[in-house]
C-alpha positions as a Markdown table, in Angstrom:
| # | Residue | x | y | z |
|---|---|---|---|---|
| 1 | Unk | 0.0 | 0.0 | 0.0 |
| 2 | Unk | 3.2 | 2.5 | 0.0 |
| 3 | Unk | 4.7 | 4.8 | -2.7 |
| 4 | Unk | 6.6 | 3.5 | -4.9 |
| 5 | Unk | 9.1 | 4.5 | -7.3 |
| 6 | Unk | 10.0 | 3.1 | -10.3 |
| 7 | Unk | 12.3 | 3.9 | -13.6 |
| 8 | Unk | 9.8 | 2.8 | -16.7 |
| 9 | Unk | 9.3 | 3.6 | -20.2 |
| 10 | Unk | 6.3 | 5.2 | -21.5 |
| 11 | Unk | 5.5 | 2.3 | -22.9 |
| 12 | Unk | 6.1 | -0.3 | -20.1 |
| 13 | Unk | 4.5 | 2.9 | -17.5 |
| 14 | Unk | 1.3 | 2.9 | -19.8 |
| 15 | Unk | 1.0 | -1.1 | -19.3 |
| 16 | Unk | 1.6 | -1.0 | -15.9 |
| 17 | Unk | -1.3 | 1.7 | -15.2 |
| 18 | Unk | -3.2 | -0.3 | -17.4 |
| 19 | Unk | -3.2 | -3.6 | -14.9 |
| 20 | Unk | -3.7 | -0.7 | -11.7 |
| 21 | Unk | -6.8 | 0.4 | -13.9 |
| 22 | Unk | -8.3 | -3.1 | -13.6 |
| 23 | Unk | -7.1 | -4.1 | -17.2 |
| 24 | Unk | -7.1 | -8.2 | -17.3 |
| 25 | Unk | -7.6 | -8.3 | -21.2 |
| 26 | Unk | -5.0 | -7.6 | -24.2 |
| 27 | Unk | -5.5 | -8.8 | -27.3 |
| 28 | Unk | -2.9 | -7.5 | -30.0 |
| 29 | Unk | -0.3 | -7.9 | -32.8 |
| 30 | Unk | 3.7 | -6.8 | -32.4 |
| 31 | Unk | 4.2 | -3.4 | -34.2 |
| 32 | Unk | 6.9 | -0.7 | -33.8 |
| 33 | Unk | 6.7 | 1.6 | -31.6 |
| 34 | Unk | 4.5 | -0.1 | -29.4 |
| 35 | Unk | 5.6 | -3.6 | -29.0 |
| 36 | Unk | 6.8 | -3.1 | -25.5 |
| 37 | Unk | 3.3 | -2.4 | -24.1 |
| 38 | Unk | 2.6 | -6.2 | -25.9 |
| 39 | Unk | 5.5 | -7.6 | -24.6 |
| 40 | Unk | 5.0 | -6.5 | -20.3 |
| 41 | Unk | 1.4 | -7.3 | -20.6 |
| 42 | Unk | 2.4 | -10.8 | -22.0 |
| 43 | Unk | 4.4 | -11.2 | -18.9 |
| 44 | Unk | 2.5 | -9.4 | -16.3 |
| 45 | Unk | -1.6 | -10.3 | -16.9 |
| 46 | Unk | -0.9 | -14.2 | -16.2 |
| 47 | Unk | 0.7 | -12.7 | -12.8 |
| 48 | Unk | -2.8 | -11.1 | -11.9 |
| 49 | Unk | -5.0 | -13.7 | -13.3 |
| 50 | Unk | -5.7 | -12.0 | -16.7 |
| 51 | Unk | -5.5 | -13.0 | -20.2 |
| 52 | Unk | -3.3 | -12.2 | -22.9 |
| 53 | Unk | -3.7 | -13.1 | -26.5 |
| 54 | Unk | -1.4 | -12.1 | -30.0 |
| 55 | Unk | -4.2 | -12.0 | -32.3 |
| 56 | Unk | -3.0 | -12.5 | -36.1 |
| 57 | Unk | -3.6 | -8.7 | -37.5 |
| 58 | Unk | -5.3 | -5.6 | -35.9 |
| 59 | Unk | -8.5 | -6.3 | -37.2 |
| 60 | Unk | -8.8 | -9.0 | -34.8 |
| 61 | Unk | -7.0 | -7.8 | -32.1 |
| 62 | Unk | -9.8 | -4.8 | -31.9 |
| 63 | Unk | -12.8 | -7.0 | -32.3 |
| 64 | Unk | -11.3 | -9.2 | -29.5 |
| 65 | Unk | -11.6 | -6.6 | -26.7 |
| 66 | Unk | -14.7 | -5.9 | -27.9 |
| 67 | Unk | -15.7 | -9.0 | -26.9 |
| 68 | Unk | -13.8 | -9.1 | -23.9 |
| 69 | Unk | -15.3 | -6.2 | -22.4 |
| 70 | Unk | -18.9 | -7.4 | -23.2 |
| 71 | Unk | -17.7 | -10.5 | -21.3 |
| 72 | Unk | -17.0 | -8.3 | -18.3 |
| 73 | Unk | -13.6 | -7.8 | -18.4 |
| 74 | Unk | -11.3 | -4.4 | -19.0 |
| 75 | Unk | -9.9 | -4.6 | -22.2 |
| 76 | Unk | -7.1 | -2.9 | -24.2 |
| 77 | Unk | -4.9 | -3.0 | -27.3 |
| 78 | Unk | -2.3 | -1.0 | -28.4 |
| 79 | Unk | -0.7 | -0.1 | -32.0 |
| 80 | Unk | 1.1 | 2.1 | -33.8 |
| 81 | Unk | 0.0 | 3.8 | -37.3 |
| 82 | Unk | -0.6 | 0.8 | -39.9 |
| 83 | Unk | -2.2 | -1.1 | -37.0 |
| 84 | Unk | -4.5 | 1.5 | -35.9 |
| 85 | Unk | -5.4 | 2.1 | -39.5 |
| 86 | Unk | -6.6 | -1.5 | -39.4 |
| 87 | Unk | -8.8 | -1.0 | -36.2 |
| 88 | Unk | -11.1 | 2.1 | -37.1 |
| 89 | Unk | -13.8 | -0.1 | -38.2 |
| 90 | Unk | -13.9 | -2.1 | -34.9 |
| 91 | Unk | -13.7 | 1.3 | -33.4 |
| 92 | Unk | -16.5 | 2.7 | -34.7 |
| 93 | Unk | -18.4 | -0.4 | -33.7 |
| 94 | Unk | -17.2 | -0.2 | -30.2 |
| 95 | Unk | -18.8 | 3.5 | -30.2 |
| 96 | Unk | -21.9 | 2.3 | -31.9 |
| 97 | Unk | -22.2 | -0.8 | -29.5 |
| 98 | Unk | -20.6 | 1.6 | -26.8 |
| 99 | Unk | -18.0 | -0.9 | -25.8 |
| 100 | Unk | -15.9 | 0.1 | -22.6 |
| 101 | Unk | -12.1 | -0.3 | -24.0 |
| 102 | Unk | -8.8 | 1.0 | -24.4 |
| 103 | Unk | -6.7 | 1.5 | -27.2 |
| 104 | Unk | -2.8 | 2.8 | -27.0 |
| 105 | Unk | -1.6 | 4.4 | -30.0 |
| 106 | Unk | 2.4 | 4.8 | -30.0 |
| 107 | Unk | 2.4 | 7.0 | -32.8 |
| 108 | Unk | 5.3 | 7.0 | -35.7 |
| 109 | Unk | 6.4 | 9.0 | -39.0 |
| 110 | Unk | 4.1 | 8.4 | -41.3 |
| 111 | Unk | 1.8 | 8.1 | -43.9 |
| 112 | Unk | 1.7 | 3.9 | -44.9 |
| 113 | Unk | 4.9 | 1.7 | -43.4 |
| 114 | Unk | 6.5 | 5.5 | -43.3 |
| 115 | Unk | 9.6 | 5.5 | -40.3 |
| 116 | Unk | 8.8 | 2.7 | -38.1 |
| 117 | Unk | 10.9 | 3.7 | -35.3 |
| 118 | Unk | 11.1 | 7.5 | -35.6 |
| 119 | Unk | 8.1 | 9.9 | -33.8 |
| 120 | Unk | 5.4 | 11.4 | -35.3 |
| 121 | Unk | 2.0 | 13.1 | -33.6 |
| 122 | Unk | -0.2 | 13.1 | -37.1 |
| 123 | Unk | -2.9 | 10.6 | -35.8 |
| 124 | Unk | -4.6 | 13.1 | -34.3 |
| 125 | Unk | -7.7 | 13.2 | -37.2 |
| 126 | Unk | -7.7 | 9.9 | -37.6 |
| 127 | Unk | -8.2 | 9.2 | -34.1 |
| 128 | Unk | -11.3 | 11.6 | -34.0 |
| 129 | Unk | -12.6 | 11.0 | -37.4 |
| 130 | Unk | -11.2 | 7.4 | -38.7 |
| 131 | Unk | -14.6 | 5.3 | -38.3 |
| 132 | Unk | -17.4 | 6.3 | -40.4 |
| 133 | Unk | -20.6 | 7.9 | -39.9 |
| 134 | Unk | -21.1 | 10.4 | -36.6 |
| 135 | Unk | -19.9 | 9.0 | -33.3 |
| 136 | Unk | -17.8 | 10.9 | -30.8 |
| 137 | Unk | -14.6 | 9.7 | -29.3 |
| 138 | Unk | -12.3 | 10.6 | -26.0 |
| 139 | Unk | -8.3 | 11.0 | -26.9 |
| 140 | Unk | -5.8 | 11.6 | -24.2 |
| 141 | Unk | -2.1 | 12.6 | -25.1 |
| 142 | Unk | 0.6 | 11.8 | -22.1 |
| 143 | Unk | 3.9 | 14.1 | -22.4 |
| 144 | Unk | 6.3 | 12.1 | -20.3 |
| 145 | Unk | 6.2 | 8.2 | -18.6 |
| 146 | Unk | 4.4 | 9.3 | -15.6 |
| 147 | Unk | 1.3 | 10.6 | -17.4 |
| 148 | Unk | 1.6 | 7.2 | -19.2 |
| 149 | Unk | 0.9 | 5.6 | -16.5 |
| 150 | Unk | -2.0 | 8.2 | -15.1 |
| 151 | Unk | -4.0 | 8.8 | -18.1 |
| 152 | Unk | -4.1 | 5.0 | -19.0 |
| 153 | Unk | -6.2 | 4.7 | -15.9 |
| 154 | Unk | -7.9 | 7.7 | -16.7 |
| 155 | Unk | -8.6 | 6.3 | -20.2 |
| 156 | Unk | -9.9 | 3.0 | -18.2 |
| 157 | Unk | -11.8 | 5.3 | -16.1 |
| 158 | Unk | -13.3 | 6.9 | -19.1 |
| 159 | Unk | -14.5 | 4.3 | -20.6 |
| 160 | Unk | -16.2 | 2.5 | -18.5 |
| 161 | Unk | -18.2 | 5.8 | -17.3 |
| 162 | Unk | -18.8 | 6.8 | -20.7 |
| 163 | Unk | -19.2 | 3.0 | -22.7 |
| 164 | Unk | -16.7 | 4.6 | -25.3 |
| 165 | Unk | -13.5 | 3.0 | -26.7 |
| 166 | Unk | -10.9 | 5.6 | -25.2 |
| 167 | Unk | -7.5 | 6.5 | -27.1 |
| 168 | Unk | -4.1 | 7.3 | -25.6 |
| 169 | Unk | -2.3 | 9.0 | -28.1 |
| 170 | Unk | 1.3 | 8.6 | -27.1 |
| 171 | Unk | 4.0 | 9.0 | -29.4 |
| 172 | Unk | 7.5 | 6.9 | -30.5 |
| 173 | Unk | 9.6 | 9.7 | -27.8 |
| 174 | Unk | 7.1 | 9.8 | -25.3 |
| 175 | Unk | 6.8 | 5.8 | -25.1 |
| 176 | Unk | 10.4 | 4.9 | -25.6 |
| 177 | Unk | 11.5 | 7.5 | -22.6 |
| 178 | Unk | 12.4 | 6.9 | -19.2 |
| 179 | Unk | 11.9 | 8.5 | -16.5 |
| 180 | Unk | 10.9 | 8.4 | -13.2 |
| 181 | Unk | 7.7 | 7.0 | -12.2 |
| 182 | Unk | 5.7 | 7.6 | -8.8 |
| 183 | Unk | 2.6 | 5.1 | -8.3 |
| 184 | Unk | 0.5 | 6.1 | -5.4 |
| 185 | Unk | -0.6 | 3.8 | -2.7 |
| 186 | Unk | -3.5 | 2.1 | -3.9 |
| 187 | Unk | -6.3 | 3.6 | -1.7 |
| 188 | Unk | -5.4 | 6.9 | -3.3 |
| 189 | Unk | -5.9 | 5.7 | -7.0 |
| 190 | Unk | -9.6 | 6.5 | -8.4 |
| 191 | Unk | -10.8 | 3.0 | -10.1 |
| 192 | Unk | -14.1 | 3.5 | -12.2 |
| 193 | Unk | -16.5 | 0.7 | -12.5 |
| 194 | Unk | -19.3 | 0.3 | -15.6 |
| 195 | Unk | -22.7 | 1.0 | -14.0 |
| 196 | Unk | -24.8 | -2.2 | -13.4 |
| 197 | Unk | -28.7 | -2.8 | -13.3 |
| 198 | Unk | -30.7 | -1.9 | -11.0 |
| 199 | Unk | -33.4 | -3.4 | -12.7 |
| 200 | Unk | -34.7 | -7.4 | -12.5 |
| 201 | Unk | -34.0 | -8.8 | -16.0 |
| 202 | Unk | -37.5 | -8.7 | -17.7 |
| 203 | Unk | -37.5 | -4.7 | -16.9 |
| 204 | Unk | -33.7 | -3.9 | -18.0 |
| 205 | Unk | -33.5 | -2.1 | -21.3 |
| 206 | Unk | -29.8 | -2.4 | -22.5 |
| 207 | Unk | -29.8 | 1.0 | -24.7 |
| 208 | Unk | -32.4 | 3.3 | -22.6 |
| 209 | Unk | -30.2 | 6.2 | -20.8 |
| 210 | Unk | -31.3 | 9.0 | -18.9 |
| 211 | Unk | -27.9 | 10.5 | -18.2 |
| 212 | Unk | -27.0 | 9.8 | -21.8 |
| 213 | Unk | -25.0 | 6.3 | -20.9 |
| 214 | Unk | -26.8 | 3.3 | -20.7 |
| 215 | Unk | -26.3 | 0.7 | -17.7 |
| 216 | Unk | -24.4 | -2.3 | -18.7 |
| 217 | Unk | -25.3 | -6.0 | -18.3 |
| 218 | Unk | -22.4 | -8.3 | -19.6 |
| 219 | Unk | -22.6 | -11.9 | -20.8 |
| 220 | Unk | -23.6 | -14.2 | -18.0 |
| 221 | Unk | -24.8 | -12.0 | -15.7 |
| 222 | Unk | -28.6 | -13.4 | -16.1 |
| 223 | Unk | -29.7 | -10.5 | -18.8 |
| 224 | Unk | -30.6 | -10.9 | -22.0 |
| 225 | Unk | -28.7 | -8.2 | -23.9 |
| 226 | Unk | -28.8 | -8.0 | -28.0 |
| 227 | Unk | -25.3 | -6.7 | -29.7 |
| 228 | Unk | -25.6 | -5.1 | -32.7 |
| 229 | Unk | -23.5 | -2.8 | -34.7 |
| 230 | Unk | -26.8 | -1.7 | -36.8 |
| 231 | Unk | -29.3 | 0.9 | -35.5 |
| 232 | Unk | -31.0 | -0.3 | -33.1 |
| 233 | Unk | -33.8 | 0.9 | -30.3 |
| 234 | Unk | -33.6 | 1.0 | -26.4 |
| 235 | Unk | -34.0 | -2.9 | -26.0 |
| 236 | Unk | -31.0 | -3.2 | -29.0 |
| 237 | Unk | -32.9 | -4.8 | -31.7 |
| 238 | Unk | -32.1 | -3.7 | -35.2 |
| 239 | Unk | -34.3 | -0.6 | -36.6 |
| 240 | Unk | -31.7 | 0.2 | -39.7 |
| 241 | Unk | -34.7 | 1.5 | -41.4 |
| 242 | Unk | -36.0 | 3.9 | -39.1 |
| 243 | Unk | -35.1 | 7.5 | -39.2 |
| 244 | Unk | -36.4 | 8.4 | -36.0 |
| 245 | Unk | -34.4 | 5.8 | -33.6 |
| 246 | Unk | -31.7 | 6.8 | -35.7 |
| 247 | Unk | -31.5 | 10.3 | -34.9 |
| 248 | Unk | -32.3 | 9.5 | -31.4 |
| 249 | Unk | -29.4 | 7.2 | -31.2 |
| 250 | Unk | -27.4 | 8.8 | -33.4 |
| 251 | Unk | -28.2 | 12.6 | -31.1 |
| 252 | Unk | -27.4 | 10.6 | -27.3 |
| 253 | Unk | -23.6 | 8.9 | -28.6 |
| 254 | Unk | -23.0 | 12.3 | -29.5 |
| 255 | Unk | -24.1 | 13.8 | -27.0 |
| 256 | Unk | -23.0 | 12.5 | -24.0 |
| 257 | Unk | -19.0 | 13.2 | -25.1 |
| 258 | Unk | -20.3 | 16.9 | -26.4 |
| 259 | Unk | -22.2 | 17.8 | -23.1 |
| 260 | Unk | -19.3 | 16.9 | -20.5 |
| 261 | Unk | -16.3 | 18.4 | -22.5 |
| 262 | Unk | -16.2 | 20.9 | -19.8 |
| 263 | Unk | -16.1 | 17.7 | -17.4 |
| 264 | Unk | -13.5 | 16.1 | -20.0 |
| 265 | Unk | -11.2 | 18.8 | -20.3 |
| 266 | Unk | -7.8 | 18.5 | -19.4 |
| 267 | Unk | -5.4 | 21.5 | -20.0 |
| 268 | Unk | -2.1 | 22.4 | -18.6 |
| 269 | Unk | -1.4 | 26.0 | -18.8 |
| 270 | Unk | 2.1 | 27.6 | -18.1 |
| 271 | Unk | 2.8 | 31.0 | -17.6 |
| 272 | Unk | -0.7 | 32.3 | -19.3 |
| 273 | Unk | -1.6 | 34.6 | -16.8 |
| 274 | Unk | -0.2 | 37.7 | -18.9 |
| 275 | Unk | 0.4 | 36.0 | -22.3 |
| 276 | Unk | 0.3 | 37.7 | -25.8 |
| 277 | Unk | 1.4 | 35.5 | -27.8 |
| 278 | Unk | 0.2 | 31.3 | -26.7 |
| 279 | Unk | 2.0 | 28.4 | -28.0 |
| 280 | Unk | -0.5 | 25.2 | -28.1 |
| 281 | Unk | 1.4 | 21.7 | -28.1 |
| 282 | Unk | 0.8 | 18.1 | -26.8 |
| 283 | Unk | 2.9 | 15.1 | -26.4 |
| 284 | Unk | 6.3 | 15.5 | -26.8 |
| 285 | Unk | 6.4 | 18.6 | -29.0 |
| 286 | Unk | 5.2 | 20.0 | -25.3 |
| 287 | Unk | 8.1 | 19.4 | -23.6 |
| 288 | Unk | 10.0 | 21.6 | -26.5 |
| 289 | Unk | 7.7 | 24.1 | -26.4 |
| 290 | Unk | 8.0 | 24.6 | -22.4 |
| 291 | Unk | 11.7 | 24.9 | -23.1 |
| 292 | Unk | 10.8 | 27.7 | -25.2 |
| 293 | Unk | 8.3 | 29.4 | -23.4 |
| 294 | Unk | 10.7 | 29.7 | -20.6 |
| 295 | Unk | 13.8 | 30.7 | -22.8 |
| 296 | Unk | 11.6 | 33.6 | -24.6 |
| 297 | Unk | 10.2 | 35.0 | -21.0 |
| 298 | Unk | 14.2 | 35.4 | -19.8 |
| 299 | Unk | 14.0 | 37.3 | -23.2 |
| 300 | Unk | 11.5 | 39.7 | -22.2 |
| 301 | Unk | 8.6 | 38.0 | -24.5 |
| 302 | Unk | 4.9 | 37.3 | -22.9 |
| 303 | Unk | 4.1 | 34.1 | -24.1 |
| 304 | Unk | 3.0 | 31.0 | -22.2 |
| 305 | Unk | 2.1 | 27.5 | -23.1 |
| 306 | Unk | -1.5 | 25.9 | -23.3 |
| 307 | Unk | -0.8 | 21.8 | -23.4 |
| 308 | Unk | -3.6 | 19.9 | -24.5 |
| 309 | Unk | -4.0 | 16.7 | -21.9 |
| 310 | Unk | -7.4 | 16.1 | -23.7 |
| 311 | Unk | -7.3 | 16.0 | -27.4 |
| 312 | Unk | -10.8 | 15.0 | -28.3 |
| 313 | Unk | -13.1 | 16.4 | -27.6 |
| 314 | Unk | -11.5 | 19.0 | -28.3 |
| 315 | Unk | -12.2 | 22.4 | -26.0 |
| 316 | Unk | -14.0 | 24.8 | -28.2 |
| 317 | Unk | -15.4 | 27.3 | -26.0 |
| 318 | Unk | -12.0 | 27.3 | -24.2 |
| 319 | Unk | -10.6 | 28.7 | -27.3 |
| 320 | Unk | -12.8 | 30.4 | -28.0 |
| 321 | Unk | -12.8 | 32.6 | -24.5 |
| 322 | Unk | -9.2 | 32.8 | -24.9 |
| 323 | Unk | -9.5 | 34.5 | -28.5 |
| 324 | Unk | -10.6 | 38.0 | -27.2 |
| 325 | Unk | -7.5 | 37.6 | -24.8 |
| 326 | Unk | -4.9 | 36.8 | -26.7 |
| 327 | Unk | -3.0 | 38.2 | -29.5 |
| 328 | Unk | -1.8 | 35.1 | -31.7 |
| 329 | Unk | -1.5 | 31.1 | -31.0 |
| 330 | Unk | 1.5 | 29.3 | -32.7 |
| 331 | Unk | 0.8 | 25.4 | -33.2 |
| 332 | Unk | 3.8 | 23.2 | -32.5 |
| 333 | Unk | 3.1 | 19.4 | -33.2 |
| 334 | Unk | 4.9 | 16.8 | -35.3 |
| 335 | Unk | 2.3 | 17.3 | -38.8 |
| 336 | Unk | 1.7 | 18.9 | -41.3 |
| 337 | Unk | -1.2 | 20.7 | -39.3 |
| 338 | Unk | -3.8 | 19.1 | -37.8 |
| 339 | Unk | -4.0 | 20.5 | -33.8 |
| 340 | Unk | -3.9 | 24.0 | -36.0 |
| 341 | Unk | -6.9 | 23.6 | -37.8 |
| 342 | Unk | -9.3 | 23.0 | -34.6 |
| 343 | Unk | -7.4 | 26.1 | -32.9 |
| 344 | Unk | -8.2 | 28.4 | -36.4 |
| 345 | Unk | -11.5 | 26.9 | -36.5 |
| 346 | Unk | -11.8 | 28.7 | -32.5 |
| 347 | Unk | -9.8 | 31.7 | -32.9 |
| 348 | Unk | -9.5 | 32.8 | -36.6 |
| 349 | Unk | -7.2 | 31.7 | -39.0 |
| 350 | Unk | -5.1 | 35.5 | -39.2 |
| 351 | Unk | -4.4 | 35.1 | -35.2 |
| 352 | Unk | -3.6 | 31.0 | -35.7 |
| 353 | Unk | 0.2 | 30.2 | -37.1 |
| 354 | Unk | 1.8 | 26.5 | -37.4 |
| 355 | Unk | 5.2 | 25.6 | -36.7 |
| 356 | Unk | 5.4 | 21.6 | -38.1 |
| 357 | Unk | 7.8 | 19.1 | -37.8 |
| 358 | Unk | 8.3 | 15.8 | -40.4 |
| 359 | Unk | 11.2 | 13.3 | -41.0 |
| 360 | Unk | 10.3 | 11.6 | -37.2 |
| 361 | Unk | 12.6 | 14.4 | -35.5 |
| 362 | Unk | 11.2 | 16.3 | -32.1 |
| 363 | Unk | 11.1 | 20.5 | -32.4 |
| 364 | Unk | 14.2 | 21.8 | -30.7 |
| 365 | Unk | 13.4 | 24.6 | -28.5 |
| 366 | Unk | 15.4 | 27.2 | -30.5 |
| 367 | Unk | 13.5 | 26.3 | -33.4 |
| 368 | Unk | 9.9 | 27.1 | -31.2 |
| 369 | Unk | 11.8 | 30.3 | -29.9 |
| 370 | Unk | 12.6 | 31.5 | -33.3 |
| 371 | Unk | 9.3 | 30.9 | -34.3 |
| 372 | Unk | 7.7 | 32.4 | -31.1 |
| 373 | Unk | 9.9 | 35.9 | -31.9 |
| 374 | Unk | 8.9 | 35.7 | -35.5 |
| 375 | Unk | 5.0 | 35.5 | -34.9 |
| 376 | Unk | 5.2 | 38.3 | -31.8 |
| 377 | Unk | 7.8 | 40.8 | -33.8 |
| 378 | Unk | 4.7 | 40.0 | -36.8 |
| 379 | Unk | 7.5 | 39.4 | -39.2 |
């Protein structure tokens, strides 16, 4: 029950909060950056009593802990870009069947095979917008091995109060650095648990929510509960051809990530209190950019750092608010621009600039400083 301190990886950090989280399921397939994750869960879920299964792609690795959860047990994956291409479609039926579960995306240079071992943040769409048709999704992003290992049990925690496939977007630096890592006793770690019925069996409707998330009866526990990945009415029987359940459906998955992004938010802001000039970043690109922000305020600059903790949903009215207070917001991630385009969409695309990075390298901070004195000097 005591502190301890340990020297992990992201990667092995992120397993290890997984198993404090209540994980006892991983179902995957071996792919740079990530396969460390594979390999310590491989090792440490037969310690705890949980299962562990290499699954022969993606495909099946995502439809696995689908299953897994519905059986009652915490579930995760994880992947890197090729794999998580693979796994959208099992995503979007995880937000459709609003499956509890937890994918890790160690995210590399891309696009197709791209650099395999070298960082790259430009998931970022696909993890919001990868599945078809309209579902919402939660993305975290950890910047160093300790937030590994807290926001996968905030991921864990998210999805099973939310029934919604969660996504840690880590990246190749942020998983394959170590650092020190402090896990708290274990009466001070929050652990959230699905809700249950309260209802006998012939009453329970599987899909009926009045807080926007449906209770959950898994397989086994006396319930008769229907499945399916096609539209489908409170008691989860197939209406594919009725606009109306549709809509309703379609308005609550929505709706209940939409109407707690206030409750989802998670932002770290440095030195904002009298900023002009705001540099937005996530992941590793963050820990750059802090290096800047506090090189450019020795230099007489007010600028300050907003670090996005929560990626999806993404904070709209927070930008939005912050638009009348500040003069310009300079984008630093590892893309071609994808972070950049929800900020312009916020604060206005003559107050947004974009400082990107390709060729799985990391922004040095004198790059971000140069930048950060171009956009304030407005040259």
């Amino acid at each position: 029950m005591k502190k301890q301190i340990k020297f992990y990886s992201g990667n092995i950090a992120a397993a290890e909060g997984a198993l404090v989280a209540g994980c006892r399921f991983f179902a995957g397939y071996p792919i740079t950056p990530s396969s460390e994750i594979a390999e310590h869960m491989a090792l440490r879920l037969p310690q705890v009593g949980g299962v562990f299964i290499q699954m022969e792609d993606e495909l099946a690795s995502m439809a696995a802990i689908l299953g897994a959860s519905w059986g009652g047990a915490k579930s995760m994956t994880a992947t890197s870009g090729p794999g998580f291409s693979l796994m959208q479609e099992n995503i979007g039926l995880g937000a459709m069947t609003e499956t509890p579960c937890v994918v890790i995306n160690v995210q590399r240079a891309g696009p197709s095979t791209g650099m395999p071992t070298l960082v790259g943040q430009a998931d970022i769409m696909q993890a919001r917008w990868g599945s078809h048709g309209d579902y919402e999704i939660i993305a975290l992003s950890p910047f160093s091995p300790q937030e590994c290992f807290d926001l996968t049990i905030k991921a864990f925690n998210l999805a099973e109060e939310y029934r919604v496939p969660v996504i840690v977007l880590m990246d190749e630096s942020v998983g394959h650095m170590f650092e020190k890592v402090v896990i708290p006793p274990k009466d001070k770690i929050k652990i959230v648990e699905r809700k249950k019925p309260t209802v006998p069996p012939e009453k329970y409707m599987p899909y009926k929510a009045e807080d926007f998330v449906p209770e959950m009866a898994c397989a086994g526990e006396g319930y008769n509960v229907h499945v399916t990945g096609l539209t489908h009415d409170e008691k989860g029987y197939p209406q594919a051809t009725d606009p109306e359940v549709q809509d309703r459906l379609v308005r609550r998955l929505c709706d209940k990530i939409r109407k707690n992004e206030k409750k989802l938010r998670d932002i770290e802001e440095y030195e904002m209190d009298d900023a002009e000039v705001a540099i937005v970043s996530f992941g590793i690109s963050a820990r750059s950019s802090k290096a800047a922000v506090r090189l450019a305020r020795q230099r007489g600059y007010k600028v300050g750092l907003i670090r996005l903790k929560t990626i999806w949903p993404f904070p709209d009215e927070y930008f939005e608010k912050l638009a009348d207070e500040i003069k310009k917001f300079v984008v630093v991630e590892i893309n071609y621009g994808q972070i950049k385009l929800e900020v312009e969409r916020n604060v206005g695309r003559d107050k947004t600039f974009l400082l990107p990075k390709m060729g799985g390298e990391i922004h040095k901070p004198d790059e971000i400083y140069r930048k950060i004195k171009e956009v304030y000097n407005g040259n």
